[in-house]
BAMI-451892 format. One record per residue: x, y, z of N, C-alpha, C in turn; residue number from 1; residue in three letters. Coordinates in steps of 0.05 Angstrom, whole numbers. Atoms other than C-alpha are relative to their C-alpha. Layout:
<rotis>
<roti n_x="X" n_y="Y" n_z="Z" ca_x="X" ca_y="Y" ca_z="Z" c_x="X" c_y="Y" c_z="Z" pos="NUM" code="ALA"/>
...
</rotis>
This chain:
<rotis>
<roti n_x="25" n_y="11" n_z="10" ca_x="709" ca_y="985" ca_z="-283" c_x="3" c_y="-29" c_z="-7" pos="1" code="UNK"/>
<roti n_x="-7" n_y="28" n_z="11" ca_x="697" ca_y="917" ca_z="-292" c_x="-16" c_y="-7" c_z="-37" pos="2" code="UNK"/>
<roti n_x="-2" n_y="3" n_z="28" ca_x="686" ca_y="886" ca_z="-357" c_x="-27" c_y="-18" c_z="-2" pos="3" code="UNK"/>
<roti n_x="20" n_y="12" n_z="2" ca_x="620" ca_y="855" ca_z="-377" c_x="-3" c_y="-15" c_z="-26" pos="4" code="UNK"/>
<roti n_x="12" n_y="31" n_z="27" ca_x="594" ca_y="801" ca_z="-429" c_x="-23" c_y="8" c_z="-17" pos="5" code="UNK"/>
<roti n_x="24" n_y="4" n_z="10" ca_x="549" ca_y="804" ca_z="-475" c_x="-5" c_y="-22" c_z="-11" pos="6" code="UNK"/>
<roti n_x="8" n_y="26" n_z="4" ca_x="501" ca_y="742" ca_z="-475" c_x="-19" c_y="-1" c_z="-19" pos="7" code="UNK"/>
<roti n_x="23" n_y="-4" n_z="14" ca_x="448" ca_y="720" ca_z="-510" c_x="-30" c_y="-16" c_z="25" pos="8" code="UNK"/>
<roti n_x="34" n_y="7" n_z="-13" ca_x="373" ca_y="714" ca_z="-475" c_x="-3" c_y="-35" c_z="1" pos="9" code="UNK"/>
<roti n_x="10" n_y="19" n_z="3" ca_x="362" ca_y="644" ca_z="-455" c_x="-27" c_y="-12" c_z="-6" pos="10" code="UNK"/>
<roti n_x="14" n_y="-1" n_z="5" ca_x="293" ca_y="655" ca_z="-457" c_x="-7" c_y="16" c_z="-28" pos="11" code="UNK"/>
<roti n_x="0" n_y="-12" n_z="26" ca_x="279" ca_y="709" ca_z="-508" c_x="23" c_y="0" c_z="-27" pos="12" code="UNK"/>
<roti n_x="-16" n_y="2" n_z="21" ca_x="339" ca_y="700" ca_z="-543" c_x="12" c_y="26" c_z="-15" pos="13" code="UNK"/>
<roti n_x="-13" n_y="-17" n_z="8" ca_x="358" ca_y="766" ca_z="-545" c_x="26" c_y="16" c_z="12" pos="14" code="UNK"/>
<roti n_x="-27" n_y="0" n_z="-4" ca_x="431" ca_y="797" ca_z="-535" c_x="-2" c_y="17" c_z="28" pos="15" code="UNK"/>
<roti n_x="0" n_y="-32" n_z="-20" ca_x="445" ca_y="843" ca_z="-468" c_x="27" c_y="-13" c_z="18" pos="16" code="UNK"/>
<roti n_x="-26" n_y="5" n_z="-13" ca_x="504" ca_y="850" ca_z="-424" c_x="0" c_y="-9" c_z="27" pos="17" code="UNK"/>
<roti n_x="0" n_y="17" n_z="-26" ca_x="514" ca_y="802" ca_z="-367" c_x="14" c_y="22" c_z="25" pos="18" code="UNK"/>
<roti n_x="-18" n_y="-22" n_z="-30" ca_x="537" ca_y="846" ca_z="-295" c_x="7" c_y="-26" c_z="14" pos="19" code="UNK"/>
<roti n_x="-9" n_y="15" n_z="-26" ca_x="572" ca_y="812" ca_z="-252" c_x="-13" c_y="-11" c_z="17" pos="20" code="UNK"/>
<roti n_x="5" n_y="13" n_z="-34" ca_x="550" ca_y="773" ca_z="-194" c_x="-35" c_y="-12" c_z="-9" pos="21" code="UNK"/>
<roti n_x="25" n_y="3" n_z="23" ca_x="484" ca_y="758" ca_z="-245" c_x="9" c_y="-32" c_z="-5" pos="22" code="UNK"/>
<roti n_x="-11" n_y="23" n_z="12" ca_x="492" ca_y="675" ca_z="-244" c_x="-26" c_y="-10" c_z="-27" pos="23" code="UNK"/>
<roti n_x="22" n_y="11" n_z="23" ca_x="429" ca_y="669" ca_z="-302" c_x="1" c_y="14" c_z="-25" pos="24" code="UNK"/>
<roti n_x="-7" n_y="-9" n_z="28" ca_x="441" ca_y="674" ca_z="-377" c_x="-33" c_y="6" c_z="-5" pos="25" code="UNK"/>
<roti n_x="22" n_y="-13" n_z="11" ca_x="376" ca_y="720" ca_z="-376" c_x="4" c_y="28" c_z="1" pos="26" code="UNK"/>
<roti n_x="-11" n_y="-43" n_z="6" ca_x="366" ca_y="792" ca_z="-401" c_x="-17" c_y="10" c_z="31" pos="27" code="UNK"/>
<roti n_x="11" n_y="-11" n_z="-23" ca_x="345" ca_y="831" ca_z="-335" c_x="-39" c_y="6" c_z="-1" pos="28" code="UNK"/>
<roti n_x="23" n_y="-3" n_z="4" ca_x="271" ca_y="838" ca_z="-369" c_x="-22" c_y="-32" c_z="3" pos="29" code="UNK"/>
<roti n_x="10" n_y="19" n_z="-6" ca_x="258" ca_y="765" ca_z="-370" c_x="10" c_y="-15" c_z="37" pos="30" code="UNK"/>
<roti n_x="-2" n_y="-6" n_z="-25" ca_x="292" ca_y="761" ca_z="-299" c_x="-23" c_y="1" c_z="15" pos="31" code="UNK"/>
<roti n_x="22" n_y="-11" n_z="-12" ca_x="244" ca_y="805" ca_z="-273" c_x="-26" c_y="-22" c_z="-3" pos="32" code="UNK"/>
<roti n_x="17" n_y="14" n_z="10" ca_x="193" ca_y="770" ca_z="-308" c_x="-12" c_y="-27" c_z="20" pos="33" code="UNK"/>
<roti n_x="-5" n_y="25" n_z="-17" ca_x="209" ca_y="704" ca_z="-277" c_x="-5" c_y="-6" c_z="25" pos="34" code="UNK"/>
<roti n_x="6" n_y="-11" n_z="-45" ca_x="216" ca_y="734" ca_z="-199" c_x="-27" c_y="4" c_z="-5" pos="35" code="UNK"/>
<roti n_x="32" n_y="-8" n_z="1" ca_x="141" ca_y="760" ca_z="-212" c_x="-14" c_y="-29" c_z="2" pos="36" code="UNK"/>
<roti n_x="22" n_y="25" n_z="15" ca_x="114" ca_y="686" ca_z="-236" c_x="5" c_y="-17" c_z="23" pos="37" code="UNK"/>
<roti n_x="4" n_y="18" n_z="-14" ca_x="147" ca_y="655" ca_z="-182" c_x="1" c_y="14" c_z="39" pos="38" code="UNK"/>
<roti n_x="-2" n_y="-7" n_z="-29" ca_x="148" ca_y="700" ca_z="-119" c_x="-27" c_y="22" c_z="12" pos="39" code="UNK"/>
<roti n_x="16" n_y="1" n_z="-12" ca_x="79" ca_y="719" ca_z="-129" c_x="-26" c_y="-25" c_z="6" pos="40" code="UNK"/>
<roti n_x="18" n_y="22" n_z="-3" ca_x="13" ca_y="689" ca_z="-100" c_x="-23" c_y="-17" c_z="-20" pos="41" code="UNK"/>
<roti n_x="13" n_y="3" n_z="17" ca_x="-27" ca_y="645" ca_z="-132" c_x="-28" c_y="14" c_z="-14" pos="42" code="UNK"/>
<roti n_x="33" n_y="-8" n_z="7" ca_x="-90" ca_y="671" ca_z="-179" c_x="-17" c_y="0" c_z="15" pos="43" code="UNK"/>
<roti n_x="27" n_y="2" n_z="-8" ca_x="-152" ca_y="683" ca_z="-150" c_x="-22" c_y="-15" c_z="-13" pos="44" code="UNK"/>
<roti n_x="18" n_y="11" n_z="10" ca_x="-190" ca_y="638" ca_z="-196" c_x="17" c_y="-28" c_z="4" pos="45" code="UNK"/>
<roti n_x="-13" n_y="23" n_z="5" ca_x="-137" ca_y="581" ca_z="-183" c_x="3" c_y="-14" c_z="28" pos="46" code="UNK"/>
<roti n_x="-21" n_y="11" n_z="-29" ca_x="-125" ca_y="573" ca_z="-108" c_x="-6" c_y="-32" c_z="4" pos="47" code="UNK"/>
<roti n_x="-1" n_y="31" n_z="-21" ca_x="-112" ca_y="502" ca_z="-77" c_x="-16" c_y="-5" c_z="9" pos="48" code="UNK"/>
<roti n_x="21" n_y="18" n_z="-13" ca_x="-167" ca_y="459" ca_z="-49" c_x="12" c_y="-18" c_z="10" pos="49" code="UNK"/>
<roti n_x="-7" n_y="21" n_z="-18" ca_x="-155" ca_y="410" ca_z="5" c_x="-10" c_y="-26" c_z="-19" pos="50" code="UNK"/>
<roti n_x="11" n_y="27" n_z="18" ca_x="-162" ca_y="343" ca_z="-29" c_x="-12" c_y="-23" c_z="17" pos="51" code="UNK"/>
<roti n_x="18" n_y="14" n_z="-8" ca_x="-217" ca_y="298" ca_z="-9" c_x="8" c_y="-27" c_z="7" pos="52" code="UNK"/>
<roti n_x="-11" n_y="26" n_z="-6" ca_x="-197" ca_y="237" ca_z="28" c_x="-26" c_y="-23" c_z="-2" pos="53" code="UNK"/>
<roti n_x="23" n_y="15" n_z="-4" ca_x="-268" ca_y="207" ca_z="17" c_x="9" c_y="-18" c_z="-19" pos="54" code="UNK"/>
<roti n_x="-4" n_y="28" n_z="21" ca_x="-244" ca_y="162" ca_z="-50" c_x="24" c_y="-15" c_z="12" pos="55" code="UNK"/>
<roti n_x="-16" n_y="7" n_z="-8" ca_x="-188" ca_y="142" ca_z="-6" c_x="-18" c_y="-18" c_z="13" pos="56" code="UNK"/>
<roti n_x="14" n_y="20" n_z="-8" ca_x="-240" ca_y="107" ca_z="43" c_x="-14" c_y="-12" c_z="-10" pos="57" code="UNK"/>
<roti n_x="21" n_y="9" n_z="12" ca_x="-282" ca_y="91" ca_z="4" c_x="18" c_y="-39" c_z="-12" pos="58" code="UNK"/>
<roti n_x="-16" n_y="17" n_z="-2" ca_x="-227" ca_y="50" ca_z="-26" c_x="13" c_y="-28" c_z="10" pos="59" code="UNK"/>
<roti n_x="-3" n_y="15" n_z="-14" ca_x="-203" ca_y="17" ca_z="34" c_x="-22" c_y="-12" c_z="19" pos="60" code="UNK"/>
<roti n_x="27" n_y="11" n_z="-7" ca_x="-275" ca_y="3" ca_z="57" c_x="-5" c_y="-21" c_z="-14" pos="61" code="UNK"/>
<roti n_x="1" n_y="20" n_z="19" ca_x="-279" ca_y="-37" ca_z="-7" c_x="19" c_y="-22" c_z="6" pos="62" code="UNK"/>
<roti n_x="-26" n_y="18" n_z="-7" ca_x="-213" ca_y="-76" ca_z="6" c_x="-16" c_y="-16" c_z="22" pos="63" code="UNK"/>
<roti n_x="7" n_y="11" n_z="-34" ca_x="-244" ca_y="-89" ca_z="78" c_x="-24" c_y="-20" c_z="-7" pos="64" code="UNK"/>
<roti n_x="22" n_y="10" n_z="3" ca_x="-305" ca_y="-111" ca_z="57" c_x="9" c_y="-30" c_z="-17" pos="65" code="UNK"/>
<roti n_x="-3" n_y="27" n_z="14" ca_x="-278" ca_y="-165" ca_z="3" c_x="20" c_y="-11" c_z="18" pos="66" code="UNK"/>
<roti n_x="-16" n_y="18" n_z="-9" ca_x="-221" ca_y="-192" ca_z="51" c_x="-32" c_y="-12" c_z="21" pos="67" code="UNK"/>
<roti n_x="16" n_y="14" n_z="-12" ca_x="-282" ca_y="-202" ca_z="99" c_x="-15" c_y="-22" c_z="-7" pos="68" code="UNK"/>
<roti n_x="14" n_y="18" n_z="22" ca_x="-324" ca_y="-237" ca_z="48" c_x="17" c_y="-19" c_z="-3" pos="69" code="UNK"/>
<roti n_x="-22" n_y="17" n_z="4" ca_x="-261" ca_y="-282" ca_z="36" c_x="9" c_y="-20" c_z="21" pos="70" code="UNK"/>
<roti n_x="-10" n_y="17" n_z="-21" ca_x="-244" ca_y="-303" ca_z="107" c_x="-14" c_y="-32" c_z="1" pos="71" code="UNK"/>
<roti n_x="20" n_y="24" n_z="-2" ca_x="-300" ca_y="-365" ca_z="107" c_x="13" c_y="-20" c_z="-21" pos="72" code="UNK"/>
<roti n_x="-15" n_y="23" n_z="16" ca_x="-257" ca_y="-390" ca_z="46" c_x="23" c_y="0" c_z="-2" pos="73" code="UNK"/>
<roti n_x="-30" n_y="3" n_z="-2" ca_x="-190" ca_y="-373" ca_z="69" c_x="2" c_y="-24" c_z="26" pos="74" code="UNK"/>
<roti n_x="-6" n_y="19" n_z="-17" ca_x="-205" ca_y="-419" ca_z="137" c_x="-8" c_y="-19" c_z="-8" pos="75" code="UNK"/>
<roti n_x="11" n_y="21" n_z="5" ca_x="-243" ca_y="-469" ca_z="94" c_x="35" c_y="-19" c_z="-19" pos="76" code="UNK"/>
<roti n_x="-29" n_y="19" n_z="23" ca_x="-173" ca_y="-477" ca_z="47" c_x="19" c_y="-7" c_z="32" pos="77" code="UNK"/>
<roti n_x="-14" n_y="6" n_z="-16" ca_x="-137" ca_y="-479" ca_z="118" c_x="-8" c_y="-22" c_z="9" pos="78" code="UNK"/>
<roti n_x="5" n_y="27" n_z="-10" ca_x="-175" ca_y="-531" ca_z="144" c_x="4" c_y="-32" c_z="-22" pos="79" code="UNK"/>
<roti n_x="-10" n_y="25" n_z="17" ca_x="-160" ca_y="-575" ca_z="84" c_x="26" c_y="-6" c_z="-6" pos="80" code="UNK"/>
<roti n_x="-21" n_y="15" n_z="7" ca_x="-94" ca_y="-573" ca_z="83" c_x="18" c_y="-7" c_z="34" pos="81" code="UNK"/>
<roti n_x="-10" n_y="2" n_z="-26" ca_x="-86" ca_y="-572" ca_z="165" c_x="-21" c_y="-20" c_z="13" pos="82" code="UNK"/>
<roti n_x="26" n_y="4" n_z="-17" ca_x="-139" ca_y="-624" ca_z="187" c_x="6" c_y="-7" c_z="26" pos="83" code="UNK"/>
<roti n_x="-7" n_y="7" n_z="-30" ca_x="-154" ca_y="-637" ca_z="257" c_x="14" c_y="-24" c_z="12" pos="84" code="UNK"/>
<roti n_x="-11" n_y="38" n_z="-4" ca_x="-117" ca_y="-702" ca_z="288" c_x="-24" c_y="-6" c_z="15" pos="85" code="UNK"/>
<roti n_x="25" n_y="28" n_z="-17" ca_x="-164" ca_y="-757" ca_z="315" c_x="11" c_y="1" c_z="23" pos="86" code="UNK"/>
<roti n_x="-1" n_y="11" n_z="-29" ca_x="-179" ca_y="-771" ca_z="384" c_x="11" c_y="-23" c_z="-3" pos="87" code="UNK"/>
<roti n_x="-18" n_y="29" n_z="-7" ca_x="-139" ca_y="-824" ca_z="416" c_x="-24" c_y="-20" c_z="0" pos="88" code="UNK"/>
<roti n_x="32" n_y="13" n_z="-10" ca_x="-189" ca_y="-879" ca_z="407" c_x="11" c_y="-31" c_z="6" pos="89" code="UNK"/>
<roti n_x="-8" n_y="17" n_z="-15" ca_x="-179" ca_y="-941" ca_z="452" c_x="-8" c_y="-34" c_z="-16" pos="90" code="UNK"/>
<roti n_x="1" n_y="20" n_z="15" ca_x="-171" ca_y="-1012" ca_z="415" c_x="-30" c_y="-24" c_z="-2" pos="91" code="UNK"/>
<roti n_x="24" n_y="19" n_z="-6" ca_x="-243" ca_y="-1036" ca_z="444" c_x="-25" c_y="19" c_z="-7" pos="92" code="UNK"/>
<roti n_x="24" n_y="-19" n_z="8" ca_x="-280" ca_y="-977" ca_z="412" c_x="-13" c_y="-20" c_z="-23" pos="93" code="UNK"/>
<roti n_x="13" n_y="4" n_z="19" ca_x="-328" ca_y="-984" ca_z="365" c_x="18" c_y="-6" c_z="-31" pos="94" code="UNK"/>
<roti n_x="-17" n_y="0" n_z="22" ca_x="-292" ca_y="-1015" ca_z="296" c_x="-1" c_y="18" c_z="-15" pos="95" code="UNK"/>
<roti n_x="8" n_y="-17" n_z="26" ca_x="-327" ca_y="-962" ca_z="253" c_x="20" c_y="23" c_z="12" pos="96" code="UNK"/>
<roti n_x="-13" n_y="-34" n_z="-7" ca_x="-289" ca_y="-905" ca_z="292" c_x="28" c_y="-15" c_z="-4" pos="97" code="UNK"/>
<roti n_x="-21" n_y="12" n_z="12" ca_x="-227" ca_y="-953" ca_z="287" c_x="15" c_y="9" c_z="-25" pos="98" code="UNK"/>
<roti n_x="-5" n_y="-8" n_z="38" ca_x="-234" ca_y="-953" ca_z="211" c_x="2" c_y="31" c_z="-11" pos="99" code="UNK"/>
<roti n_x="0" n_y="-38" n_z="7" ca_x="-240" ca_y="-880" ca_z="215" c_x="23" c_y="9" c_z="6" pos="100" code="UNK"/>
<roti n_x="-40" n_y="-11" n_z="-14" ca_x="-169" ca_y="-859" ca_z="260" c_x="9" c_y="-7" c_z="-22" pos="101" code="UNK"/>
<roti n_x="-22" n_y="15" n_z="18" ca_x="-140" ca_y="-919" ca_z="209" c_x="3" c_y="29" c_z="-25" pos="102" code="UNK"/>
<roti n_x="10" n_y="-7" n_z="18" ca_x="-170" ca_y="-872" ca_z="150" c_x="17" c_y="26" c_z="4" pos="103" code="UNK"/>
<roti n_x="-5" n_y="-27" n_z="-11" ca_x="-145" ca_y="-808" ca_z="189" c_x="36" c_y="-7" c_z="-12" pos="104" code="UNK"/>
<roti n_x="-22" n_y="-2" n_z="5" ca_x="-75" ca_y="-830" ca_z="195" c_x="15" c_y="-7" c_z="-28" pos="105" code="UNK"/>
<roti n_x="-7" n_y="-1" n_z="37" ca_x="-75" ca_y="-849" ca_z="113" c_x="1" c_y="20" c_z="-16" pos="106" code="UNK"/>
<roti n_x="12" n_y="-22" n_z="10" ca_x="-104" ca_y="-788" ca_z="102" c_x="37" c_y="19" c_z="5" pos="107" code="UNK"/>
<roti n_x="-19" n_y="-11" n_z="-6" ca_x="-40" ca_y="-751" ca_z="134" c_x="25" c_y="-14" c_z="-17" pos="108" code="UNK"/>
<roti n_x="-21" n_y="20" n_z="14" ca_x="10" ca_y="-806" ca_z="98" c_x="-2" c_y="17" c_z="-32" pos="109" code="UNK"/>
<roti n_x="1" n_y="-7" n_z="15" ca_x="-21" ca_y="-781" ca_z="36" c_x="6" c_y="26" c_z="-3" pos="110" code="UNK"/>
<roti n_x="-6" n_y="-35" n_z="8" ca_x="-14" ca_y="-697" ca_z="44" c_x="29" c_y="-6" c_z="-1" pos="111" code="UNK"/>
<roti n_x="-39" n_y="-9" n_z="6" ca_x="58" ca_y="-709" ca_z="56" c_x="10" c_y="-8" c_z="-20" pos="112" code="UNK"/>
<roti n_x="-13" n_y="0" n_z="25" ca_x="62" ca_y="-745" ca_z="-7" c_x="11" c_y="-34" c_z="-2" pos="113" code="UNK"/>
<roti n_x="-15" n_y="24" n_z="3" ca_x="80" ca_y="-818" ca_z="11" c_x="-25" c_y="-17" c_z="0" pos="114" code="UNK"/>
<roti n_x="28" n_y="5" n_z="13" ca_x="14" ca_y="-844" ca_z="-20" c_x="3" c_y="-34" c_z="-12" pos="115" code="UNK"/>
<roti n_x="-3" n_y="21" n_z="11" ca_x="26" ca_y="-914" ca_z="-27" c_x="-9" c_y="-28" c_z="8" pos="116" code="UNK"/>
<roti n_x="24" n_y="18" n_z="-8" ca_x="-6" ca_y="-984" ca_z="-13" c_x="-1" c_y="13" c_z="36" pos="117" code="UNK"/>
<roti n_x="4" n_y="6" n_z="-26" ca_x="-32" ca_y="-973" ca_z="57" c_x="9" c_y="-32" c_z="16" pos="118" code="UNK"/>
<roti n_x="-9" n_y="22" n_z="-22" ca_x="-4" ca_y="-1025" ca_z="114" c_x="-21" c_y="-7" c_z="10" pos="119" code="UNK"/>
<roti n_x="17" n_y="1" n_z="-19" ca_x="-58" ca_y="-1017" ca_z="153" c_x="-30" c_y="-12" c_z="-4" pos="120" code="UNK"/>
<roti n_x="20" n_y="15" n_z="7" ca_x="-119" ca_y="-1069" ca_z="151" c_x="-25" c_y="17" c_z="9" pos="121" code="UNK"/>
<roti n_x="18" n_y="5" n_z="-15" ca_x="-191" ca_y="-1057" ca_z="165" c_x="-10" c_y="-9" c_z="22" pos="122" code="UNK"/>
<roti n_x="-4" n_y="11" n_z="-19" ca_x="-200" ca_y="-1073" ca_z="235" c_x="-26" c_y="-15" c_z="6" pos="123" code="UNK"/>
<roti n_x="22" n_y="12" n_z="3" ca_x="-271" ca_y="-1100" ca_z="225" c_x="2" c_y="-27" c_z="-13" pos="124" code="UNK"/>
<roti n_x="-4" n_y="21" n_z="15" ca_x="-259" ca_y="-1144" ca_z="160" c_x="35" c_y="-16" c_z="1" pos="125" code="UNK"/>
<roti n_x="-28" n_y="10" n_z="8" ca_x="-184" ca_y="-1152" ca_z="165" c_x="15" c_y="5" c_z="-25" pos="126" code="UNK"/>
<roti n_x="-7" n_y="-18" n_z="26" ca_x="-179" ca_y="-1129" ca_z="94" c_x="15" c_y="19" c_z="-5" pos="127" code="UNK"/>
<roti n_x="-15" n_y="-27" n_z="3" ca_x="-126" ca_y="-1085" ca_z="71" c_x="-14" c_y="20" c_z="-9" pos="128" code="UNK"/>
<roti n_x="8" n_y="-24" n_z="9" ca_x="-141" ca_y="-1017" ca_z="54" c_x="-10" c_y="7" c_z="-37" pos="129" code="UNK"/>
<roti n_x="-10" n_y="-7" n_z="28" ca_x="-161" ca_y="-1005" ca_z="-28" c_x="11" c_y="22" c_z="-6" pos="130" code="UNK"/>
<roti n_x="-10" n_y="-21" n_z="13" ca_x="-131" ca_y="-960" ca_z="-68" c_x="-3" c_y="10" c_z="-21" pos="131" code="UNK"/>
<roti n_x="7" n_y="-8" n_z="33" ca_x="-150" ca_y="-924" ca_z="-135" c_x="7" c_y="25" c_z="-2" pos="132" code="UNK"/>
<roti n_x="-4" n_y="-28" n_z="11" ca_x="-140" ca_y="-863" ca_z="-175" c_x="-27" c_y="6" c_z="-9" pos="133" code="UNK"/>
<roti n_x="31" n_y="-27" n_z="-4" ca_x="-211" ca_y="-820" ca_z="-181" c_x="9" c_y="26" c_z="-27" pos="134" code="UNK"/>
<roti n_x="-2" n_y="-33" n_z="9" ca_x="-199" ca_y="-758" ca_z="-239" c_x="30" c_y="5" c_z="5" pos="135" code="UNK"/>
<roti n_x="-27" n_y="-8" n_z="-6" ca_x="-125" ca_y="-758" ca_z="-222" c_x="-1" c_y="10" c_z="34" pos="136" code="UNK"/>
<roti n_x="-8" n_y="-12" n_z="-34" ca_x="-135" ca_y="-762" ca_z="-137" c_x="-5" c_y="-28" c_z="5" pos="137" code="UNK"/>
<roti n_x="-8" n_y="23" n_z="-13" ca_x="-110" ca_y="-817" ca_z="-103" c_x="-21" c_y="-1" c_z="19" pos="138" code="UNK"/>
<roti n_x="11" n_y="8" n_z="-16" ca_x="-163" ca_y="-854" ca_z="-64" c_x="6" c_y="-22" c_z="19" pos="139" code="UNK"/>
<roti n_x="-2" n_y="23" n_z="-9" ca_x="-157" ca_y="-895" ca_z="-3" c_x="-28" c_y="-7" c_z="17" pos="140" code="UNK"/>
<roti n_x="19" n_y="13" n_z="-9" ca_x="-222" ca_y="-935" ca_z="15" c_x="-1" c_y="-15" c_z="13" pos="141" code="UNK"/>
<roti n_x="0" n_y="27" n_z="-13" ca_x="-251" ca_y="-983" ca_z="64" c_x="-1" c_y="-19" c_z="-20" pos="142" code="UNK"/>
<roti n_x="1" n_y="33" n_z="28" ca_x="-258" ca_y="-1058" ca_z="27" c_x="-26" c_y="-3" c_z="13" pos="143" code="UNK"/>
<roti n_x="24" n_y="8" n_z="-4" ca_x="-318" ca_y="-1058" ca_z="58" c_x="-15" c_y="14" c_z="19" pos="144" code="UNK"/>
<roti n_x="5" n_y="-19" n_z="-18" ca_x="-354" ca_y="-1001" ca_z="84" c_x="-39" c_y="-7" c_z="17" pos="145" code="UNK"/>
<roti n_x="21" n_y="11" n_z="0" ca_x="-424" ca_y="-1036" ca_z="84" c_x="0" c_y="-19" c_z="25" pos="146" code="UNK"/>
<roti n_x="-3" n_y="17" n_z="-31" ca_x="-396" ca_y="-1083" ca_z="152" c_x="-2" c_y="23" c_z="12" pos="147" code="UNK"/>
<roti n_x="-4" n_y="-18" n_z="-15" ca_x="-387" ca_y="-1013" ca_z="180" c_x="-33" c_y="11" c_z="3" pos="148" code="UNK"/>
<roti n_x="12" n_y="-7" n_z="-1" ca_x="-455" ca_y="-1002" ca_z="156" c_x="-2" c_y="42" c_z="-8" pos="149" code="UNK"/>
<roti n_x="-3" n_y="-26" n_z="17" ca_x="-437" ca_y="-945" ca_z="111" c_x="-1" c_y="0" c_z="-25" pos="150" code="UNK"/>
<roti n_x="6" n_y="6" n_z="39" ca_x="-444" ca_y="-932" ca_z="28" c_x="36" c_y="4" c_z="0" pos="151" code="UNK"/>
<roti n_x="-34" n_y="-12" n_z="-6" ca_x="-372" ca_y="-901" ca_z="36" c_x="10" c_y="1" c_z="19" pos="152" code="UNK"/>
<roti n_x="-13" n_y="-5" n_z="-28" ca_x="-321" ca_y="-894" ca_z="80" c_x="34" c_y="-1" c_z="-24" pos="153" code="UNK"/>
<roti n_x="-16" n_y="-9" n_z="17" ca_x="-262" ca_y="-859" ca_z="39" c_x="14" c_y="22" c_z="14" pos="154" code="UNK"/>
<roti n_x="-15" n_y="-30" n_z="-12" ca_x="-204" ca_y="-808" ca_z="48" c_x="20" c_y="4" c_z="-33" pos="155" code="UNK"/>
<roti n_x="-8" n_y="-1" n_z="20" ca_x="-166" ca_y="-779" ca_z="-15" c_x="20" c_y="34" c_z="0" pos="156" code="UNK"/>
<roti n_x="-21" n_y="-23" n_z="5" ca_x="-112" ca_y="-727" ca_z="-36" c_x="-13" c_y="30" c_z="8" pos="157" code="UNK"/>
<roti n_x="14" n_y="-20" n_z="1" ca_x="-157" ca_y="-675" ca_z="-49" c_x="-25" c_y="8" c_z="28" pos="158" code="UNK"/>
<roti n_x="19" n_y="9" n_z="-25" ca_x="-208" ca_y="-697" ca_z="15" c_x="13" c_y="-11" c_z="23" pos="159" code="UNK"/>
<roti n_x="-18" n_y="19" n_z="-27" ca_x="-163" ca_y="-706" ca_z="76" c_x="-12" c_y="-8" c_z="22" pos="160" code="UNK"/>
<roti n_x="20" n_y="14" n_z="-15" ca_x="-221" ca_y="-715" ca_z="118" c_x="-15" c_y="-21" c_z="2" pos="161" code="UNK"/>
<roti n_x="15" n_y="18" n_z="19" ca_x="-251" ca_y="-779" ca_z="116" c_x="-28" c_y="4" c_z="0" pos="162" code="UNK"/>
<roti n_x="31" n_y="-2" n_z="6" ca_x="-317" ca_y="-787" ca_z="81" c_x="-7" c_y="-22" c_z="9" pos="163" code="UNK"/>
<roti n_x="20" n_y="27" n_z="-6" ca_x="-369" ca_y="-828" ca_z="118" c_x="-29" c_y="6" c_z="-17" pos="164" code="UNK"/>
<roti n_x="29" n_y="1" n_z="10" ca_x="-432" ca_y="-838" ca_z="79" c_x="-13" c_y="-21" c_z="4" pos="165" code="UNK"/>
<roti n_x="19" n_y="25" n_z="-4" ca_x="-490" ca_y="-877" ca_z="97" c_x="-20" c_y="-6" c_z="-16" pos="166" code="UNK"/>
<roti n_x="8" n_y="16" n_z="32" ca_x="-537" ca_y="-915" ca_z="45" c_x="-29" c_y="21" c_z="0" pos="167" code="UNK"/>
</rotis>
């Protein structure tokens, strides 16, 4: 005969004799117990429902909808910090489009960061380029946008495009 244990109930906590080949410190009543709770089916007032994937789209419908709403000011921040380059414009054009390329290629001097007197004259007046600070944004202006027959004619940190305005 072999020799048996007496344990105590890990559950109930009451004493009974372990058999061999038995690896759970339970009495054979909570055992049982246990096999029942988990090797039968679920309740009839409890079963599983498929879970509704509708708050899932709904969800990603939302997402969709605000990146869409967004794109008009995600290409508008791209175009300000990528602007277009100037047409090649030929030394007998019109001065005002001149003063514009000039304006273009200051404009690019400035995003990279090397923002400092302009070289490059007015090709109308001859006038160098001004320069001022605006609110904390570096401006570079014609000296005289009124020969061009403009109120403005500006390009600036914040504005890499140049501004033409007329009176």
């Amino acid at each position: 005969m072999t020799a048996q244990e007496i344990k105590t109930c890990l559950v109930c906590r009451r004493a009974f004799e372990k058999k061999p080949g038995v690896e759970f410190d339970m009495c054979p009543e909570c055992l049982r117990k246990m096999g029942e709770r988990y090797d039968s089916p679920a309740s009839d007032g409890e079963s599983p429902r498929p879970r509704s994937k509708a708050p899932l789209w709904t969800v990603i419908a939302v997402c969709a909808a605000i990146s869409g709403v967004q794109v008009p000011r995600v290409k508008q921040a791209l175009a300000l910090l990528f602007p277009p380059a100037p047409e090649a414009i030929s030394p007998t054009a019109d001065p005002k489009d001149l003063c514009i390329a000039n304006l273009w290629n200051i404009s690019g001097q400035i995003q990279k960061g090397l923002h400092s007197t302009p070289k490059e004259v007015c090709p109308l007046t001859k006038k160098p380029y001004r320069t001022s600070t605006v609110n904390g944004d570096f401006v570079v202006s014609c000296p005289n946008p009124a020969a061009h027959g403009l109120k403005v004619l500006q390009v600036s940190r914040n504005s890499p495009t140049p501004e033409a305005s007329s009176r």
